[in-house]
VEXMI-393237 format. One line per 5 residues: number of its first residue (from 1); for each residue x, z, y of N, C-alpha, C. Coordinates in nm, 4 decimals. Each point is the difference from the previous one (the first is absolute). Example, Ala and Ser with C-alpha at 12.3 -4.5 7.8 and 13.67 -1.06 7.14 Angstrom:
<nodes>
1> 1.3190/0.7800/-0.5690/-0.0890/0.0000/0.1190/0.0900/0.0000/0.1200 ~ -0.0350/-0.0720/0.1050/0.0820/0.0060/0.1190/-0.0770/0.0730/0.1090;
</nodes>
This chain:
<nodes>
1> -26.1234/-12.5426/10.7834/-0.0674/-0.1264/0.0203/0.0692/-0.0738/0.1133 ~ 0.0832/-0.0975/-0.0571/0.0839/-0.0622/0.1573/-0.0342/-0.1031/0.0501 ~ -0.1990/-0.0342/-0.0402/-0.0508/-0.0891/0.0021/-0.1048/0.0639/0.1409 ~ 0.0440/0.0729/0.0242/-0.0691/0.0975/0.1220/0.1047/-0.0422/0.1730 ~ -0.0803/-0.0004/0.1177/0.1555/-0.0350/0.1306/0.1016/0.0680/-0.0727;
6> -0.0002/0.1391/0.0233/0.1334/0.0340/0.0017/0.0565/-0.0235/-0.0993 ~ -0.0355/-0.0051/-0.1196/0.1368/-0.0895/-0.0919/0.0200/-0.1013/-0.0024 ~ -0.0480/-0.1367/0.0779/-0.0096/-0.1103/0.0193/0.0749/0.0249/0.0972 ~ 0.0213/0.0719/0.1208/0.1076/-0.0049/0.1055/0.0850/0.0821/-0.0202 ~ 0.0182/0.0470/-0.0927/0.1440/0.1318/-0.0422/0.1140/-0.0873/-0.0190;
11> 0.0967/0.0122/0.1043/0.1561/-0.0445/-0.0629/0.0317/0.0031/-0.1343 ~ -0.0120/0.1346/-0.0964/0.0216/-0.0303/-0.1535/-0.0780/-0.0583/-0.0591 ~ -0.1105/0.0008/0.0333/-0.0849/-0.0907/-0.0814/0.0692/-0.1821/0.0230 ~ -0.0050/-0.0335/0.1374/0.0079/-0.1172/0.0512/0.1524/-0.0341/-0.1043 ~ 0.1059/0.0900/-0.0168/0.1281/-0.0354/-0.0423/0.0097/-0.0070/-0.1698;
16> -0.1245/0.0115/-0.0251/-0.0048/0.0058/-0.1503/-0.0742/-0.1373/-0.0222 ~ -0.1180/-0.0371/0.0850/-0.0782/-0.0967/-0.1079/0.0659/-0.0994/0.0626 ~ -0.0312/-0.0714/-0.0848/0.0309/-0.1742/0.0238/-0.0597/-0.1249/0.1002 ~ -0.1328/0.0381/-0.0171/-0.0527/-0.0478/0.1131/-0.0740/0.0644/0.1221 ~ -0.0772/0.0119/0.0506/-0.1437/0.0036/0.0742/-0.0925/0.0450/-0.0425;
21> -0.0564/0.1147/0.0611/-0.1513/0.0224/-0.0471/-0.0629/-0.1081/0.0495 ~ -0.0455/-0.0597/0.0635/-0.0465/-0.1304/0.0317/0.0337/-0.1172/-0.0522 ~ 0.0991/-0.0245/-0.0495/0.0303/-0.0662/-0.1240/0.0017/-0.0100/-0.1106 ~ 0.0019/0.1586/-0.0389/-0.0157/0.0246/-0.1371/-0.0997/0.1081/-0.0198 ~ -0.0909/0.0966/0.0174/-0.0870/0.0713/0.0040/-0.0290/0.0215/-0.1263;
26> -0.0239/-0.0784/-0.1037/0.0190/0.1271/-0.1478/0.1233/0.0008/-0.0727 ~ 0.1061/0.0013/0.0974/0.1225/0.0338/-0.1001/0.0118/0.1655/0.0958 ~ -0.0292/0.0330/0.1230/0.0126/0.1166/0.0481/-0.1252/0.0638/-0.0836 ~ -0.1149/-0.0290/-0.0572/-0.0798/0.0728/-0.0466/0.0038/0.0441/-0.1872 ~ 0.0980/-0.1319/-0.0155/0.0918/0.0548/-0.1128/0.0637/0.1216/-0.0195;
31> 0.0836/-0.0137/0.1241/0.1515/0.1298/-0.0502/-0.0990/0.0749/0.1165 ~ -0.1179/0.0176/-0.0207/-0.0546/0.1390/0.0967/-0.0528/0.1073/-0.1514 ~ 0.0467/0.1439/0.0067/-0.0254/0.0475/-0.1238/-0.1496/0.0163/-0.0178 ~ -0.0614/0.0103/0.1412/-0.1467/0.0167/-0.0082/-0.0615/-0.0860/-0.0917 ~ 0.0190/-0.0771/0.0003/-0.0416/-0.1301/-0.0935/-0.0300/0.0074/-0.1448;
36> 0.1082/0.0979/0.0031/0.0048/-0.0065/-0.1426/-0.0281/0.1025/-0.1145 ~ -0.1067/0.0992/0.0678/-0.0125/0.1003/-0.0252/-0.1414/0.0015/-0.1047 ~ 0.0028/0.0643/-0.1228/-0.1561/0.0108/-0.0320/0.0227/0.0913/-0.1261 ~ -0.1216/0.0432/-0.0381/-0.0824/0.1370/-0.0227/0.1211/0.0414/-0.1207 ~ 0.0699/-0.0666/-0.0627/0.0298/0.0847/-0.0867/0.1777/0.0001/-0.0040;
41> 0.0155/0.0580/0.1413/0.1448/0.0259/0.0684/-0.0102/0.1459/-0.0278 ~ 0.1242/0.0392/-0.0001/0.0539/0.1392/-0.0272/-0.0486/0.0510/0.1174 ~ 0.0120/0.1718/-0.0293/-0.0052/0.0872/0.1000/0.1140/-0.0142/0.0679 ~ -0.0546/0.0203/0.1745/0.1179/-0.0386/0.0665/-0.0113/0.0829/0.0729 ~ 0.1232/0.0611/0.1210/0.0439/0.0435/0.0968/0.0013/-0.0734/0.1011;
46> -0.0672/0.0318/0.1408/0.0847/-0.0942/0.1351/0.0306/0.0881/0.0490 ~ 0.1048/-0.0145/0.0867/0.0738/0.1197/0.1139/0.0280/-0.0788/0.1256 ~ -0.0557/-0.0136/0.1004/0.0018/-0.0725/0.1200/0.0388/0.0998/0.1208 ~ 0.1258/-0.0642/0.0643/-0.0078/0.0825/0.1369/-0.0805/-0.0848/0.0776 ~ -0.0107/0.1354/0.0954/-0.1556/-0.0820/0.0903/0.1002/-0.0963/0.1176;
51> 0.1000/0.0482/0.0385/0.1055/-0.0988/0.1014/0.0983/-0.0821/-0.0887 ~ -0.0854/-0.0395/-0.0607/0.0847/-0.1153/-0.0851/-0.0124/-0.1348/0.0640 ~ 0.1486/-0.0401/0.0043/-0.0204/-0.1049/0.1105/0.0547/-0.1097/-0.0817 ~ 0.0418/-0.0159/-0.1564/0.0382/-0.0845/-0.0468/-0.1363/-0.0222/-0.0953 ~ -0.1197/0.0468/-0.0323/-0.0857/-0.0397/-0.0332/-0.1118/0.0888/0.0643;
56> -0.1041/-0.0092/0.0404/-0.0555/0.0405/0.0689/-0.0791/0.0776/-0.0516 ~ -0.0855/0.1256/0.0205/-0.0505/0.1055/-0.0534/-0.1375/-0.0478/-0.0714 ~ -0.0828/-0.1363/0.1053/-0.1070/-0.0696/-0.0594/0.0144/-0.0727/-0.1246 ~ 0.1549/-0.0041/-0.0120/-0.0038/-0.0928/-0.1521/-0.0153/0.1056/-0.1207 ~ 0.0496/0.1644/-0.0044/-0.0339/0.0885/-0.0496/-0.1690/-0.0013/-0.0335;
61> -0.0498/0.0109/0.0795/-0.1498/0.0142/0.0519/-0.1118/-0.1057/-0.0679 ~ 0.0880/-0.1467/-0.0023/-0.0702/-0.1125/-0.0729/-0.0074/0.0214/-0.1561 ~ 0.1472/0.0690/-0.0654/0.0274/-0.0021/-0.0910/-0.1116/0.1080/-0.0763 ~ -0.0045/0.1145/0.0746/-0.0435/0.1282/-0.0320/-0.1994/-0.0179/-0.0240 ~ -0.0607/-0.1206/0.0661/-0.1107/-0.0539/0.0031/0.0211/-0.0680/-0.1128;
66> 0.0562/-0.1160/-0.0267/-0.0100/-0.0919/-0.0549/0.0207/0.0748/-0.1482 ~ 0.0796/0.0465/-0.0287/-0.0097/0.1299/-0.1069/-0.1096/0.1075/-0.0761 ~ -0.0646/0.0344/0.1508/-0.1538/0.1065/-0.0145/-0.1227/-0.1217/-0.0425 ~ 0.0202/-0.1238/0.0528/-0.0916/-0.0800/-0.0989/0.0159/-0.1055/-0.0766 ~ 0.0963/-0.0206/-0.0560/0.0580/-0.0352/-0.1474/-0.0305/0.1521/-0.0823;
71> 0.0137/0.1079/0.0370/0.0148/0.1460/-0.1020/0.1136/0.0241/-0.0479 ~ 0.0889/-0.0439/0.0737/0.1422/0.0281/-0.0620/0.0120/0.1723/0.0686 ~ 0.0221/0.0470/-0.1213/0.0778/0.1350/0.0072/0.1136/-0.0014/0.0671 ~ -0.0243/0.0844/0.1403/0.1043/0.0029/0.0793/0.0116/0.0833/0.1086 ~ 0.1107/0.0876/0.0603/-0.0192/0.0582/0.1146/0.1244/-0.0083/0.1014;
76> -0.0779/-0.0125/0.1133/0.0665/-0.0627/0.1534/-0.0063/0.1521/0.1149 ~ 0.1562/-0.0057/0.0202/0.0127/0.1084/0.1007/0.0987/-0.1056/0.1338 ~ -0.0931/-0.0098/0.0595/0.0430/-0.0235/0.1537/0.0979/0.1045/0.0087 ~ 0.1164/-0.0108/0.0358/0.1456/0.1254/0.0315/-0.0326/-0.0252/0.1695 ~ -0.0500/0.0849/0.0685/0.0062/-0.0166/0.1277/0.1543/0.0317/0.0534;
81> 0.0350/-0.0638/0.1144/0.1210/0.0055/0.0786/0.1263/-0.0430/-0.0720 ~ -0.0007/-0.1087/-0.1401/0.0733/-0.0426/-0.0693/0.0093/-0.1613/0.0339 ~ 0.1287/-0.0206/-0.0171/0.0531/-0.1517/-0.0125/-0.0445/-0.0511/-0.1059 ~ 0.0393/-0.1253/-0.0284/0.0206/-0.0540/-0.1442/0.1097/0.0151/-0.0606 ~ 0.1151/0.0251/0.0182/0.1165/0.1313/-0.1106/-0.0133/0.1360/0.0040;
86> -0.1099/0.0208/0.0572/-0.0323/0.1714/0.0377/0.1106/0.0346/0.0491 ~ 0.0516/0.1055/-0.0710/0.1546/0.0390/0.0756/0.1028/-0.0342/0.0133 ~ 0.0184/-0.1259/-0.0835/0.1611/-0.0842/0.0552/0.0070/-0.0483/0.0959 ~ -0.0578/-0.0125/0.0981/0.0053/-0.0345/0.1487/0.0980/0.0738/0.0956;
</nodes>
């Protein structure tokens, strides 16, 4: 969701969209995947490191909610002490 601060102030985020969240506010709620999620999405996997510093562990966390009440079949393992490339770092 990069309609949240920190993806609204993330360098990659900022170098991708076109405008402003303050200027544009549902085009970031567009390309946010949260958005776009409902009941009859595949079973899914998340794998989140918890020191993920290129997306943050709460966006895991939003997803993993927003999922448990839509009913999307799905399971979320927080990887504690992991990046976001896990081990290519």
């Amino acid at each position: 969701d990069i309609t949240t601060d920190f993806g609204v102030n993330h360098p990659a985020v900022k170098g991708f969209m076109p405008e402003t969240f303050g200027a544009n506010p549902d085009l970031y709620k567009q390309a946010s995947p949260l958005y776009h999620l409902d009941p009859s999405d595949p079973p899914t996997l998340t794998l989140h490191g918890t020191i993920d510093s290129i997306v943050e562990i709460e966006q895991g966390d939003l997803l993993d909610a927003k999922m448990k009440e839509l009913g999307v079949r799905h399971q979320y393992d927080r990887v504690e002490g992991w990046s976001h490339v896990f081990d290519m770092e």
